[in-house]
N, C-alpha and C positions, 0 to 999 in steps of 0.2 A: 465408803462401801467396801466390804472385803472381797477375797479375791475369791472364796468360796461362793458368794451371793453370785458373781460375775458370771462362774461359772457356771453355777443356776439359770441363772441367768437367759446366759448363751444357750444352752439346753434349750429352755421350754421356747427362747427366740426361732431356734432351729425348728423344732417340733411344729411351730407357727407354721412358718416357712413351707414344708413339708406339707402340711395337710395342705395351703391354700393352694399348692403346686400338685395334689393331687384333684383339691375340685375344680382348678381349672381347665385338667387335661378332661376330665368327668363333662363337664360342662362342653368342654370340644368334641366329645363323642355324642355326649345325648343331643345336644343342640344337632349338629349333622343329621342326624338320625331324624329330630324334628324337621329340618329343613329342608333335605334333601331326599328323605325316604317313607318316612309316614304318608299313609298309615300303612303300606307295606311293614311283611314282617322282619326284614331284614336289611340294614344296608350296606350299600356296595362303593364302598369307598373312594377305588380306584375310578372307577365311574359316575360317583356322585349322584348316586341315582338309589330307589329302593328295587329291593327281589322281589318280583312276585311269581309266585310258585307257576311254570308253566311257560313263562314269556320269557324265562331265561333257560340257558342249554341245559338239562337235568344232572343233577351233581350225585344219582345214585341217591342211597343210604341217608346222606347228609341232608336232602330235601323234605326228608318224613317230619324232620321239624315244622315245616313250614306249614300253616294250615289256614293262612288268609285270617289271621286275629290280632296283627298289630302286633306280633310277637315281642320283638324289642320292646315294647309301650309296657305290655303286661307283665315282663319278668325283670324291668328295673324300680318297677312303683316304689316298693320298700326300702332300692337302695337310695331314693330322694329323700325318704326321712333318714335316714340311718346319716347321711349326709347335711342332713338340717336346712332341707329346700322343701320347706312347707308349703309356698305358697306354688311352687312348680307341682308338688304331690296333690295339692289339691283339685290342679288345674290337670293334671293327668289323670287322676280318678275320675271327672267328670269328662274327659274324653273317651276312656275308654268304655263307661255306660251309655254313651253314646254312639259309640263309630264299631266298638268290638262284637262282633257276631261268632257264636259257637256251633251254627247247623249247615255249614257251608261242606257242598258236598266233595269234601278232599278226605284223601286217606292218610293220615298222620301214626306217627309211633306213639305208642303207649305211655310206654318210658318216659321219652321229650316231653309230650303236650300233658305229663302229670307233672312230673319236676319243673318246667317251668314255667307251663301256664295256670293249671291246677295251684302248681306252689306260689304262682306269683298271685294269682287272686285272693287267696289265703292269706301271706303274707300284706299283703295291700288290706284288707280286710282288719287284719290287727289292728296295723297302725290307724288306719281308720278309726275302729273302735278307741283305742289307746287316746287319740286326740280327742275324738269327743267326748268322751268321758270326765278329760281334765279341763273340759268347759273352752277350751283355749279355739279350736274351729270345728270346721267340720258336721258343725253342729245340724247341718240338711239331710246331713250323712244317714240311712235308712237301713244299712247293711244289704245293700245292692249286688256288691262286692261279691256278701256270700253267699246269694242268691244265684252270680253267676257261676260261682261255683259249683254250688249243687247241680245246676245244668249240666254243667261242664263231667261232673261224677257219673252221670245219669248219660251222658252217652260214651264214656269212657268203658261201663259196665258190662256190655254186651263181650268185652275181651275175654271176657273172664269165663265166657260159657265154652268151658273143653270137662272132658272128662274127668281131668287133672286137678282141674282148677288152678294149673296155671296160664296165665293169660296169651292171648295171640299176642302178638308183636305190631300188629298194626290194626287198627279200626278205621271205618271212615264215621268223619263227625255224625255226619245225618241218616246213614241207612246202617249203620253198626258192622256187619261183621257177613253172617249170612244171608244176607238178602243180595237177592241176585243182582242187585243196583251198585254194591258195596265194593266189589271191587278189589277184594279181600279178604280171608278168611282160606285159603288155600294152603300158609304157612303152616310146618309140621314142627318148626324149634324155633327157640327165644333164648336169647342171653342168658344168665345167672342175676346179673347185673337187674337186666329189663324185669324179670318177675321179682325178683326181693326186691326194690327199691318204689315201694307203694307205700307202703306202711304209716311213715309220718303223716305223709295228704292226706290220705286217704281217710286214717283214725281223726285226723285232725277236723277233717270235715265231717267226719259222724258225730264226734264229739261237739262239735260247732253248732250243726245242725239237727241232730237230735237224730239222725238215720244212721240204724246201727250197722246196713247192709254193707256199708265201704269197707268199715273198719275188717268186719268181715270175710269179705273178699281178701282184700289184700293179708290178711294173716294165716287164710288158707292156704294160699301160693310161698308165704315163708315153711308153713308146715309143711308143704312137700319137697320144697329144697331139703330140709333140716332133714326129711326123712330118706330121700335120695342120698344124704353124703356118703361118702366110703365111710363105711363103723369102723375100717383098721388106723388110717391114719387120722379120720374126722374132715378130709377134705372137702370140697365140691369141685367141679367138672365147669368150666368156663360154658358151654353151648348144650343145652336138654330139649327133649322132643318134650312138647306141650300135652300131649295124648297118651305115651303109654311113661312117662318120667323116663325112659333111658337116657343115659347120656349121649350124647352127640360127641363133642370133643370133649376129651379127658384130661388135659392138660389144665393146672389149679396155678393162682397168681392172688395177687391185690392188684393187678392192674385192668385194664382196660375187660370188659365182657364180665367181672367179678368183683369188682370192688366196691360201688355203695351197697351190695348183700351185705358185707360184712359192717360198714359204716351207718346203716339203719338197723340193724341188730342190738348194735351200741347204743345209738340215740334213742331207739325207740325204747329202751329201758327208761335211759332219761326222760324221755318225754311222757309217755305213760305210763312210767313205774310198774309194768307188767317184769320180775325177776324171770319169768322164760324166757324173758327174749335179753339177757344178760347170762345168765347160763349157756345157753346156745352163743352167743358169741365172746365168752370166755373160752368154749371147746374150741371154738375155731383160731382162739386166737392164740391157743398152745402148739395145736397142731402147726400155726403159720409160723411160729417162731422157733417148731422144733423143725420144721421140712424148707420154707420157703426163705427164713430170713438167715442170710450169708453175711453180717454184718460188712461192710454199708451195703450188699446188694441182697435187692428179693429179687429170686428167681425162678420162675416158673418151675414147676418140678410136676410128673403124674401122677395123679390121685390115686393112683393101685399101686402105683413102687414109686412113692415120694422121696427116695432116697436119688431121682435120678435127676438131673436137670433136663428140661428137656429144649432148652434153646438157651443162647448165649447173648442176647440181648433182650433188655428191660423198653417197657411204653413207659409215656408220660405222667398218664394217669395214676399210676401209683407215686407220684409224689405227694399224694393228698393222704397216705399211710400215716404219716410222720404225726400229723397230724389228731387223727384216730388213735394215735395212740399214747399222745398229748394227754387225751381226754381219759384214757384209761391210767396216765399215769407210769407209766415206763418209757420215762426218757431218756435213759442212756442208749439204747435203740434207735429213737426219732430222732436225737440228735446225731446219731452217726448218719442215718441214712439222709437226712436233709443236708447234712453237709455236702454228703459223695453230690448232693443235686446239685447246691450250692455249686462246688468246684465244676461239674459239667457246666452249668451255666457261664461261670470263667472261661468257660474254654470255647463256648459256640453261642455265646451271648444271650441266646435260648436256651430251654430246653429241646431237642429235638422230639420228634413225636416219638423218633424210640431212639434208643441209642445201646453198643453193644457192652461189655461186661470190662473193657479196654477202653469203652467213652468215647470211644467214636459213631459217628453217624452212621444211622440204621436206615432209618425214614428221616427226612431234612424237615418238613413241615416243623411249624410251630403257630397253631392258628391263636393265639393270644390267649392261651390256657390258664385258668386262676390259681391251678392246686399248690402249686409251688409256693405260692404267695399264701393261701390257706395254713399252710404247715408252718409258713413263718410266724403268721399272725400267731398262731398256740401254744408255739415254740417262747415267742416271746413274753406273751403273757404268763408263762408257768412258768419261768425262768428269772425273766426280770434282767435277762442280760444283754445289755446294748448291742450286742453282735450283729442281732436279729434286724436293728434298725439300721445296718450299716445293709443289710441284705436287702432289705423293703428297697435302703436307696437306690441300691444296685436296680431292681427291679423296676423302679421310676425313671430312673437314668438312661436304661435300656428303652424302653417303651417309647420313650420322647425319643433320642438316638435314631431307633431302630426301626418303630414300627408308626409314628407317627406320619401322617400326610393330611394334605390340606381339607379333604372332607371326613375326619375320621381317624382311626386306627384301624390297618391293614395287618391280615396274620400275615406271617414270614412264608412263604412259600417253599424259602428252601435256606436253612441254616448257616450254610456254608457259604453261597453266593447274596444272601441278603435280599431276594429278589422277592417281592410281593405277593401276596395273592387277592382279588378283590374281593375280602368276603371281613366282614363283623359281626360274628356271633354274638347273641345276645347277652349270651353267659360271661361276656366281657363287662358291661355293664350289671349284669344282676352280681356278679360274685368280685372281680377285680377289683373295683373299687370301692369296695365293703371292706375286703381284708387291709388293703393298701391305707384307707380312712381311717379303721378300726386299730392299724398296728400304732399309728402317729399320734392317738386320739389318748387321752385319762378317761376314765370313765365319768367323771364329773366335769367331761365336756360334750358331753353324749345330750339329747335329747329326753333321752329316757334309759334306766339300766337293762345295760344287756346282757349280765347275767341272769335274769328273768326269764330271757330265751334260747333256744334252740335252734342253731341252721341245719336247712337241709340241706341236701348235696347240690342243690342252685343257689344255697346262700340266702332262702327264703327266712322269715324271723317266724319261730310258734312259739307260745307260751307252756313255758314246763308246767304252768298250774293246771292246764288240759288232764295232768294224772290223777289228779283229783277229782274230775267231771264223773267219774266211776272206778267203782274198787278194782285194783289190780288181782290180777290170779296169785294165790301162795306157790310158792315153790322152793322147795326148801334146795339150797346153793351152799358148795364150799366156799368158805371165807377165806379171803387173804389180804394182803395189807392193802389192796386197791381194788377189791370186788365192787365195795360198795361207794364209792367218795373220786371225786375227778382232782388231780395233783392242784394238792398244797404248796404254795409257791412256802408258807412259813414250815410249814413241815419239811420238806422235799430238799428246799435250799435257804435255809436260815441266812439272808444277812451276806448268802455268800453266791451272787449270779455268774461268779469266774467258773459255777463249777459245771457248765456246759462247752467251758473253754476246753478244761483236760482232756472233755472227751473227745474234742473237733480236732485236736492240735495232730492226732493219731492221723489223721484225712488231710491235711491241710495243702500235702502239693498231691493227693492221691491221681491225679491226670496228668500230671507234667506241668500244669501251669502255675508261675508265681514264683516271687523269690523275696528277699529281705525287699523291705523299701528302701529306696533313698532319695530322696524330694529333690525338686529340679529347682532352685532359689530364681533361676530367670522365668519360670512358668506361673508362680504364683500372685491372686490377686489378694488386696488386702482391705479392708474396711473398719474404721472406727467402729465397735459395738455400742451403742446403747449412751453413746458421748461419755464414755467410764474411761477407764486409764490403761483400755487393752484394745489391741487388736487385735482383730480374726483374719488365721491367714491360711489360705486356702491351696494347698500344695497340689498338682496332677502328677499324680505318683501313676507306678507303672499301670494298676490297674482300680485302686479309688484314690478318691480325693482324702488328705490326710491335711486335718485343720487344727492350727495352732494359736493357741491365743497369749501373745506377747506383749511384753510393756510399749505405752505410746510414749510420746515425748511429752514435753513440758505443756508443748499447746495443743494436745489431744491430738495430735497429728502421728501416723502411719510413719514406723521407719523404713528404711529399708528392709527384707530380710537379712542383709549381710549384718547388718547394725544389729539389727534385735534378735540374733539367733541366739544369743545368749538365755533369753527368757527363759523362766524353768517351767512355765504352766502347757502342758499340752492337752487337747481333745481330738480325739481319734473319733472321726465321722463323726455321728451324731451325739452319743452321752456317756460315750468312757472318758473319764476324769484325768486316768492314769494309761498309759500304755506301757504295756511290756516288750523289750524289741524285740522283733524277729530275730533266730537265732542266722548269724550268715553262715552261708553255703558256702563252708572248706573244698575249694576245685581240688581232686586227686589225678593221676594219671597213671595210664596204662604204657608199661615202657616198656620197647621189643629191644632184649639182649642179644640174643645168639644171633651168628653172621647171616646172610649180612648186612644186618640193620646197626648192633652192635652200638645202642643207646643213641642211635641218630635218631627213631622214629617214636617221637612222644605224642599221645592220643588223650585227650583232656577228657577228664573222667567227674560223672558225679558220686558223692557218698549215699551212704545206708546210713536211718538210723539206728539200726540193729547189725548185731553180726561184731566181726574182730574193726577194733577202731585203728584205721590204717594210717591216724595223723601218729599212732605211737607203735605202730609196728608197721612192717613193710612186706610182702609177699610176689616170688616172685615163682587155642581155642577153640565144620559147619555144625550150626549152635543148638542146645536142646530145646525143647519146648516145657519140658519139666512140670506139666500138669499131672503128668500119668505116673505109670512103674518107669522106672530106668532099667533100661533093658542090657546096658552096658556094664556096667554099675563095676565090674571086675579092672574093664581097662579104666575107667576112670581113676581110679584109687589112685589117690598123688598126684593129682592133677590138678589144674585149673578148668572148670567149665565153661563153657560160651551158653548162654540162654535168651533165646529170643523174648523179649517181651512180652505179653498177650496171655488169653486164657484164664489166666487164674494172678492170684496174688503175688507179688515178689517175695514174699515170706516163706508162701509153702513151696514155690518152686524150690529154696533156697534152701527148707529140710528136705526136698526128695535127695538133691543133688548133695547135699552133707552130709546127708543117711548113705549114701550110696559111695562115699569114700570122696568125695570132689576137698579140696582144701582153700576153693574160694572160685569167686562166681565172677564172673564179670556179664552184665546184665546188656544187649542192645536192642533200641529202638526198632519198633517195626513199624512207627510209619517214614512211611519215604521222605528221605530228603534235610529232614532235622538234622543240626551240628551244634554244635557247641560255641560258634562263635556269635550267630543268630537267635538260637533260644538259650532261654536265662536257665544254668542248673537248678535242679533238685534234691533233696534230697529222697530218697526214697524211703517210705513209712511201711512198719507192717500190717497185720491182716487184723487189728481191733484190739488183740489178745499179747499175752507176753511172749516175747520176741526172746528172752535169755536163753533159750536154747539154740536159738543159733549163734554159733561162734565163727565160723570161716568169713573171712574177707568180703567183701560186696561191695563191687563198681558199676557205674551205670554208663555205654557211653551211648552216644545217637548213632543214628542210623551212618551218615556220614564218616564218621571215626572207625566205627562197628566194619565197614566195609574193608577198612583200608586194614584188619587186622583180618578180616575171615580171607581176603585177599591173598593176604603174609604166608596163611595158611594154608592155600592150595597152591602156592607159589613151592613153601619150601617144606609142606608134610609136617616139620616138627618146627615150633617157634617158642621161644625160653621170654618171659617177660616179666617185671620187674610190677607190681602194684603198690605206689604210695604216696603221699602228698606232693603236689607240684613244685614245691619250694625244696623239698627235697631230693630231685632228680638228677641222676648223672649227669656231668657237662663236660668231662672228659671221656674219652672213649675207653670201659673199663675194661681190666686183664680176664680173659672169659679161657675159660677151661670146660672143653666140654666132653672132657670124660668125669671130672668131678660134678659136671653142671653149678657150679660156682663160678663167681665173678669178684673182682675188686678195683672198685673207683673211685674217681677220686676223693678227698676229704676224709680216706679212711673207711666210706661205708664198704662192705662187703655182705657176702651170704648165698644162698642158696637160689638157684632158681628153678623153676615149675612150668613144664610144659602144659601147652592147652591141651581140650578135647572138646568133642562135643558128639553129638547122638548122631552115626555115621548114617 
């Protein structure tokens, strides 16, 4: 057998591996969910027990989900097939025609009980049909399913009676809206998010069912968004009054209150081939990439002066962007911005529910959110590049790690402390283990193909052939090279999937965390592959497992690693063949000249990889913040700058302060506490774009080092320092002249030295 087949091999062994380790965690939450909580709609992990709306202490906002129908039951249906648990899907379908009731008098959200009761009935509904069709079960099957649906449309409806025709934000199931039993209907605004995000059920079910009222509805409420945007920049406004369309809040994102607007815009072209609703979300998608997208960060900005940011941290929810825009085909974009998530993920194992512009914790929550995973799954089907499956792992790793417990998966409560919360959204089971299945999976091991379909933003399956059920509207649309067609893995990337590497390499330590690997040979387990002539060995590197597949011995037997580290074969996580190494992080230092330190006080520094390269030149600080004008900018000139970290990129800080006369930067931490001896260097990357304009110096040191030199500085007003490789530093005390501000030490080095400043 050759050592390519092996390799092969090991691959699709792993990919094995992988899926069965996701339907088994899949099976530890739906089971739970059957055993401990049904037919409640939610369970409670930490408790072991189901939610039912009212018997537990009211969670706000979060409880409008809940509406006494089994919730869990009806928004995982589809992902039992998608998962190849036919005979559990079957046994679920006939539960839920049985035990799920639609007229219970609760007041539930719009939004929720479409996306994922609406969509999971729908969704449930296909595969239904889909199986019986192909003779194989199901065959009792009556289309019940969309029957409950229709119900389900038919009291969802009465939302929609405003002047506006956009909808109220909450109904109750059985007495609608105005009737004085209801309990609601008082609300004066609704999300962006809550009225554009109908569309797919909605049409889906008209088209289904033959009632053209849904579709209707629901494409009224996108017309008056569309027609509400700012006509300057094309934005929309996060929160609108339901009755006269003013805005409510004006502050525009792709995250949390605005993002499936833009996500059903897209799809619903796809799915109903109607080009208005692809035009319209082509305007908004220039608009978001000329005002909101900061590569890697989107950032909210005002819809009337999109030129401003209007806060300094990002939600969760927009990690699901990346994605969106997968489907449109502009991935040098979604690769950068999935990456920045990627790297926050390294750093708080989560995502936090928001986190700020510096990656730090905003809000600490993490209720087991799919989006992250959603972006991966698109990422790596339009790419083709294993990175993607090293990411999924990551996100399997974590979940088992992090958020597993013995009835369930519990969301993280709080990021930084790890500490629990009792709650399991359903959307963990309808969408998490869809994408997580889906990334592991060939499509010729699928059930059925899923390019056929369409997810919704619950990760429900529609058939794109629904745009054929009726002619779409003409609209005549500017072309471009992706108006019409979602990325060509053979167009886009020929043969060549490293080329989502170049882009990520630009982010790679973009939070501070991570450094070269170097495999621990006592950590590592080892296993005979496949009785072949290799072993697979399994390294706990600093932060993934890095697995190498080496020669066995004569009788199939594992050598040691010290024995077999000679092997030339390696595989990096899951399907890279080849790995390229990490480049290592050259340590530099900051070294205080002038008396009286006088080359005693050396401060261990990280590099730039932009800017003057200080392994072949040498350069010799209370600190700027360098996002704004430099206000100093005259006393700087011929200086060294100090610049707190934060705010904005190390790049552009790094032109205000070179614009402004500074002749090299020395960079420090601002969260407390970090040194150099405890966290691993960095290098530090710039802002996406090229970096050849900046030339000056640039060190980075932590907060710990950083102190012991702004110290120096209020100690002695002016401090003379020395920037450049460790291996190069004074070790005799040199000849310092401080009317020339020149020094000579030993070994011959000599030159010039440069006082600090920083923005008084």
């Amino acid at each position: 057998m050759s050592v390519r087949n092996d390799l092969v091999m090991l691959i699709l062994y792993i990919y094995f591996c992988y899926r069965d380790q996701i339907v088994e965690m899949f099976d530890h939450a739906y089971g739970s969910y059957m055993k401990y909580a049904y037919p409640a709609d939610e369970l409670m992990p930490l408790s072991c027990r189901g939610r039912v709306r009212g018997l537990e202490p009211n969670r706000g906002d979060i409880d409008d989900s809940l509406g006494k129908f089994s919730l869990t039951l009806v928004d995982t249906l589809d992902t039992l097939v998608v998962l190849n648990k036919l005979d559990e899907f079957e046994d679920a379908v006939r539960r839920t025609l049985r035990d799920v009731r639609l007229d219970n008098d609760v007041v539930v959200s719009v939004f929720e009980t479409n996306i994922r009761v609406l969509g999971g009935l729908l969704g449930a509904h296909v595969m239904a049909d889909m199986l019986r069709q192909r003779g194989e079960r199901m065959q009792w099957y009556r289309d019940e399913l969309l029957h409950m649906a229709k119900e389900l449309g038919h009291r969802l409806l009465p939302a929609f009676n405003t002047t506006s025709g956009l909808p109220y934000p909450r109904v109750n199931l059985r007495y609608g809206v105005l009737n004085p039993l209801s309990r609601t209907g008082t609300e004066s605004d609704t999300c962006t998010a809550c009225a554009g995000t109908m569309i797919l059920e909605f049409a889906a079910l008209s088209r289904l069912s033959g009632e053209a009222v849904f579709e209707e509805h629901a494409r009224k409420a996108l017309d008056v968004l569309w027609e509400k945007r700012q006509r300057g920049s094309d934005l929309v406004g996060t929160v609108i009054n339901i009755h006269n369309g003013d805005w409510v809040r004006r502050d525009s994102g792709v995250g949390a209150g605005i993002d499936s607007y833009y996500e059903y815009l897209m799809k619903a072209y796809i799915l109903l081939g109607d080009n208005v609703y692809l035009e319209r979300f082509n305007t908004h998608y220039n608009a978001i990439m000329k005002y909101i997208s900061q590569p890697p960060l989107l950032l909210n900005v005002h819809m009337h002066n999109p030129t401003v940011s209007v806060r300094s941290w990002m939600d969760s929810l927009l990690a699901f962007f990346p994605g969106l825009q997968v489907l449109r085909g502009d991935l040098k974009p979604a690769i950068e911005t999935h990456e920045m998530l990627y790297q926050v993920t390294k750093q708080h194992k989560f995502l936090p529910e928001a986190f700020t512009t510096e990656f730090r914790v905003h809000w600490g929550q993490h209720p087991l959110r799919p989006e992250f995973a959603e972006s991966t799954y698109y990422l790596y089907k339009a790419t083709g590049d294993p990175y993607y499956l090293r990411v999924g792992q990551s996100i399997v790793e974590k979940l088992n790690a992090h958020a597993r417990v013995p009835c369930g998966f519990a969301a993280v409560q709080d990021v930084r402390t790890g500490t629990h919360e009792d709650r399991m959204d359903s959307f963990f089971l309808a969408e998490m283990f869809k994408y997580l299945y889906l990334l592991f999976s060939e499509k010729n091991q699928l059930h059925f193909d899923i390019d056929e379909y369409i997810f919704t933003t619950e990760a429900h399956l529609l058939p794109v052939s629904l745009s054929t059920s009726q002619p779409p509207s003409p609209t005549a649309v500017e072309e471009d090279l992706f108006t019409y067609s979602c990325p060509s893995t053979q167009t886009l990337f020929p043969n060549n999937p490293s080329f989502a590497k170049t882009i990520r390499d630009s982010y790679k330590y973009l939070t501070g965390v991570g450094r070269a690997f170097h495999a621990s040979p006592d950590r590592c387990v080892c296993v005979c592959v496949f009785m072949s002539f290799y072993c697979l060995y399994c390294l706990a590197g600093q932060h993934d497992p890095v697995y190498l597949m080496l020669l066995c011995n004569s009788f199939h037997q594992c050598l040691s690693f010290n024995e077999a580290h000679e092997g030339v074969y390696r595989v990096k996580l899951v399907a890279e063949v080849t790995q390229t190494p990490e480049e290592e992080v050259v340590p530099l230092i900051v070294q205080l000249i002038s008396p009286p330190y006088l080359g005693r006080t050396v401060l261990t520094a990280g590099p730039a990889k932009f800017g003057m390269d200080l392994i072949k030149q040498e350069h010799g600080t209370s600190p700027y913040t360098a996002c704004g004008p430099i206000e100093n900018a005259q006393e700087l000139s011929g200086h060294i700058a100090l610049a707190l970290r934060g705010d904005c990129m190390f790049a552009a800080k790094a032109r205000r302060l070179q614009e402004a006369g500074a002749i090299g930067v020395i960079f420090i931490d601002h969260r407390e506490g970090s040194n150099s001896a405890e966290t691993p260097l960095f290098q530090m990357v710039g802002d996406g774009g090229s970096t050849a304009d900046i030339t000056i110096p640039l060190v980075f040191l932590f907060s710990q080092e950083g102190a012991l030199l702004t110290s120096a500085l209020e100690d002695h007003n002016n401090v003379d320092v020395l920037m450049l490789p460790k291996e190069r530093q004074l070790v005799e005390q040199p000849l310092y002249n401080s009317a020339s501000k020149s020094f000579k030490g030993g070994g011959g080095v000599e030159g010039l030295l440069y006082p600090i400043l920083g923005i008084p």
